[in-house]
C-alpha positions in Angstrom: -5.4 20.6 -5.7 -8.8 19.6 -6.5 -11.1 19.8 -3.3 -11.9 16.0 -2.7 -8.5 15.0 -3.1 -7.6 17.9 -0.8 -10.3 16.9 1.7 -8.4 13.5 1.8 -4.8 14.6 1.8 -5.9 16.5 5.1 -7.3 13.3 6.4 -4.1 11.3 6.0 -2.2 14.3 7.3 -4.3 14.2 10.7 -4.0 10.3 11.0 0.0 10.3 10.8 1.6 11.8 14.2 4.1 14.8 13.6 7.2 12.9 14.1 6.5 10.8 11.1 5.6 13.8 9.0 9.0 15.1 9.2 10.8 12.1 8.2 11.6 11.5 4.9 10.2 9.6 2.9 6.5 9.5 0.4 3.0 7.7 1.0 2.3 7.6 -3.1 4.0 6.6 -6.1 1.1 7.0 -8.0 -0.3 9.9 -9.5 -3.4 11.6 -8.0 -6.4 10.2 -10.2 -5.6 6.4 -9.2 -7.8 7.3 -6.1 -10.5 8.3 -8.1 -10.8 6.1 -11.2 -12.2 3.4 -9.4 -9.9 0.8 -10.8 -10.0 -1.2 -7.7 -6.3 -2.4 -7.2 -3.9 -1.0 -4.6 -0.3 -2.0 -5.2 1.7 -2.2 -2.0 5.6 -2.1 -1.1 7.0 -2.4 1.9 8.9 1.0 1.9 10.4 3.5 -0.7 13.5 2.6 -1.2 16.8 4.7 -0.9 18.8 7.1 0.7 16.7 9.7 3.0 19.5 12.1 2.7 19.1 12.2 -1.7 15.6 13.2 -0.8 14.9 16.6 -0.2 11.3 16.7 0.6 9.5 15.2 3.8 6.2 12.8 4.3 3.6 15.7 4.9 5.2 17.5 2.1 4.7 14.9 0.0 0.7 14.7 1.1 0.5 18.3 1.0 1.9 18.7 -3.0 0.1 15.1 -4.2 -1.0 15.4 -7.3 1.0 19.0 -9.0 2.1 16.0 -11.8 -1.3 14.5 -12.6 0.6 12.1 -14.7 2.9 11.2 -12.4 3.6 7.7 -11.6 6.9 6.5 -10.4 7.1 3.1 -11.5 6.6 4.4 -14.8 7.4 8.0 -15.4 10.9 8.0 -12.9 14.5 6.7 -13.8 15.9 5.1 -11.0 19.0 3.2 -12.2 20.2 6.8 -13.9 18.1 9.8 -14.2 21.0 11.6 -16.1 20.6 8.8 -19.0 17.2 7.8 -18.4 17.4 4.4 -17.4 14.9 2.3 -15.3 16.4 -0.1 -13.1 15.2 -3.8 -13.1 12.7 -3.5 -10.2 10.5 -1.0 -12.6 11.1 -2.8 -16.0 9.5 -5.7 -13.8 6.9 -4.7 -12.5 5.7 -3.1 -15.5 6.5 -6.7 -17.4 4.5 -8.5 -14.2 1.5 -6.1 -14.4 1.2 -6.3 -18.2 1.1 -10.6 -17.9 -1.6 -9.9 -15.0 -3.8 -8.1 -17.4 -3.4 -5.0 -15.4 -2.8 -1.6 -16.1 0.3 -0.2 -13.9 -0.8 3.4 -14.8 -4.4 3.2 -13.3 -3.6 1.0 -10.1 -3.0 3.1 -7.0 1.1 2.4 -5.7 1.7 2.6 -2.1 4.2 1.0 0.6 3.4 -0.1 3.8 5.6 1.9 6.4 6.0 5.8 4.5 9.8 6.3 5.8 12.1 5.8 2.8 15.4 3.7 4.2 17.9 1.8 1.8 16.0 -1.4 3.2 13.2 -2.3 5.3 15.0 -4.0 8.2 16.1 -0.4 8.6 12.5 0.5 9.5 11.5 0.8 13.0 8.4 -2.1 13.3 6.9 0.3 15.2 5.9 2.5 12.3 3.9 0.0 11.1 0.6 0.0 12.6 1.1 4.2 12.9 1.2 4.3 9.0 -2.2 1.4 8.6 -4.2 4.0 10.0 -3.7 6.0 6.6 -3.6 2.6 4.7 -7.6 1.8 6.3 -8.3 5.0 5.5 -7.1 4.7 2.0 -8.6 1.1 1.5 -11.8 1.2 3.0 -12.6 4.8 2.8 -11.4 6.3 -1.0 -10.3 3.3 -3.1 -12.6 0.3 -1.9 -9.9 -2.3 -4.1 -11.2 -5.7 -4.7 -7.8 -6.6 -5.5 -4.3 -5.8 -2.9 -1.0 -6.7 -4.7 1.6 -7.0 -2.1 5.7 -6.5 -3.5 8.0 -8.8 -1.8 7.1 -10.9 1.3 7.6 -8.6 4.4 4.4 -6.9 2.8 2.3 -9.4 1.9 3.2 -11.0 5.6 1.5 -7.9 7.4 -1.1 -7.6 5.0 -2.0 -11.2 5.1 -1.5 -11.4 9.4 -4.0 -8.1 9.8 -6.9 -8.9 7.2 -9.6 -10.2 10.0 -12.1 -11.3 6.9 -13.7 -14.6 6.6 -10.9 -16.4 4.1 -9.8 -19.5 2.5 -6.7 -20.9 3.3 -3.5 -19.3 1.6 -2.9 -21.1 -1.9 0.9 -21.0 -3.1 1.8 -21.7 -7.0 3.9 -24.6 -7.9 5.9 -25.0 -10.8 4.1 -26.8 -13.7 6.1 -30.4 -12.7 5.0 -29.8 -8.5 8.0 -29.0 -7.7 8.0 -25.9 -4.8 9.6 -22.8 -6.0 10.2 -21.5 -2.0 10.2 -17.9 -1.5 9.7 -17.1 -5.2 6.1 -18.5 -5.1 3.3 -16.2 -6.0 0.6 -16.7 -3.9 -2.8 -15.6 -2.8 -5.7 -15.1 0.1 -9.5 -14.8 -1.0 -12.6 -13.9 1.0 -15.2 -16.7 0.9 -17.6 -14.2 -0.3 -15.3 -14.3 -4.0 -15.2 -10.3 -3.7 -11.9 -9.4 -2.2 -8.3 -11.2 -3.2 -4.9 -10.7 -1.6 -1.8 -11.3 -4.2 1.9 -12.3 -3.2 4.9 -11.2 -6.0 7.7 -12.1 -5.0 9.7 -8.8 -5.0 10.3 -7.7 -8.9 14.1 -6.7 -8.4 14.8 -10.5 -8.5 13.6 -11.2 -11.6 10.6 -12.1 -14.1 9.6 -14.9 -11.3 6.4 -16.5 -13.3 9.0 -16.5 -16.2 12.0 -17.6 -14.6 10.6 -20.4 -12.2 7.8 -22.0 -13.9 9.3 -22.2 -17.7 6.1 -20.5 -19.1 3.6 -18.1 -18.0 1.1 -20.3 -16.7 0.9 -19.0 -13.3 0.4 -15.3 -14.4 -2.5 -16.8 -16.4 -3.8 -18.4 -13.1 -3.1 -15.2 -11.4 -4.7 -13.0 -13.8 -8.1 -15.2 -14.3 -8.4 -14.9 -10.0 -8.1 -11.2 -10.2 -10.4 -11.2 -13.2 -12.8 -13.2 -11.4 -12.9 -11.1 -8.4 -13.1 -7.8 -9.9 -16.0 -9.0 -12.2 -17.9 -9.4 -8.9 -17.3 -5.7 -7.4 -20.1 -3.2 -7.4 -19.0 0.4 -7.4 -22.3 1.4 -5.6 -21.3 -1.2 -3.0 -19.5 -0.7 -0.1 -16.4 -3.1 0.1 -14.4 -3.0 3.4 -11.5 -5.4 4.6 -11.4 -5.9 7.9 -7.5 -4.9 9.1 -6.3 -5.1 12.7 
């Protein structure tokens, strides 16, 4: 493990209480260079999904051995549906299919989930994890990656996200389909700082489908989507500091 990435696996490791440590679960499913390429986009889950028992190794483990596959990403490199046959299941042909429309590269972007416990779903998840894993998540954000850009999968993420940024914002703007009409959970939508340099992104959860495609009849909402986060990361400044402001 190279030494700054092992300065800030020890980090995380002291800002996450014992008990957690030894549940199972992962904090990334990215691979280790996404915290140092300076891409500027953190892509956020609400929790790894699954059994805890099919996984054999534990939260600090996974820390403590992050980055031994450099090229490593699990969105993109792991079989979910069946890795016998190699088959990705929809959630990852999605997301890959979403990121490509949003002019993003999947590969580069930094993939976490909010609470690090893996559980089959995330009413399963004791709310009480939640602020204990944000103090890894502020370190990660304002501390290593310093993203102009937070994608949150599925609305239970997005709904935290959106209820602890403190920043000065504009009010929250949903997508419509191209005739009005409102497309209800299934809308994409988005908080940005008034200063133009930060943006917080709503997909509805990729395992129900290719929403831009599906709900609006053509892609014009990804376009929207991807000229805001164009937009914003334009304005960011590597040699400037860029914090959010989380509760």
């Amino acid at each position: 493990m190279r030494p700054e990435l092992k300065t800030h696996m020890e980090a995380l490791l002291t800002r996450l209480p014992e008990d957690l440590l030894s549940r199972k679960g992962t904090v990334f499913f990215s691979e280790a260079d996404t915290l140092f390429n300076g891409y500027g986009v953190y892509l956020l889950g609400a929790n790894p999904g699954g059994e805890p028992d099919d996984q054999d190794f534990t939260i600090q483990k996974s820390l403590e051995n992050f980055g031994e596959h450099d090229t490593h990403n699990a969105y993109i490199s792991e079989y979910f549906k069946d890795p016998e046959r190699k088959l990705q299941n929809t959630f990852q042909k999605n997301i890959q299919y979403i990121f490509d429309s949003l002019n993003l590269n999947l590969k580069n972007t930094c993939g976490s989930n909010i609470v690090f416990e893996r559980s089959k779903s995330f009413k399963d998840i004791s709310k009480k994890l939640i602020p204990v894993c944000f103090k890894a998540h502020k370190y990660i954000i304002n501390t290593i990656l310093k993203p102009s850009v937070i994608i949150a999968i599925g609305k239970n993420s997005y709904e935290i996200l959106k209820n602890k940024w403190n920043d000065d914002v504009w009010d929250e703007i949903v997508f419509k389909s191209d005739t009005g009409e409102d497309l209800g959970p299934c809308a994409p939508a988005y908080v940005q700082s008034k200063d133009a340099k930060k943006v917080l992104l709503y997909i509805p959860h990729p395992s129900y489908g290719r929403w831009f495609c599906k709900y609006s009849g053509n892609p014009k909402i990804a376009e929207a989507m991807a000229g805001i986060i164009a937009d914003v990361r334009s304005k960011r400044a590597t040699n400037i500091p860029l914090e959010w402001n989380f509760s």
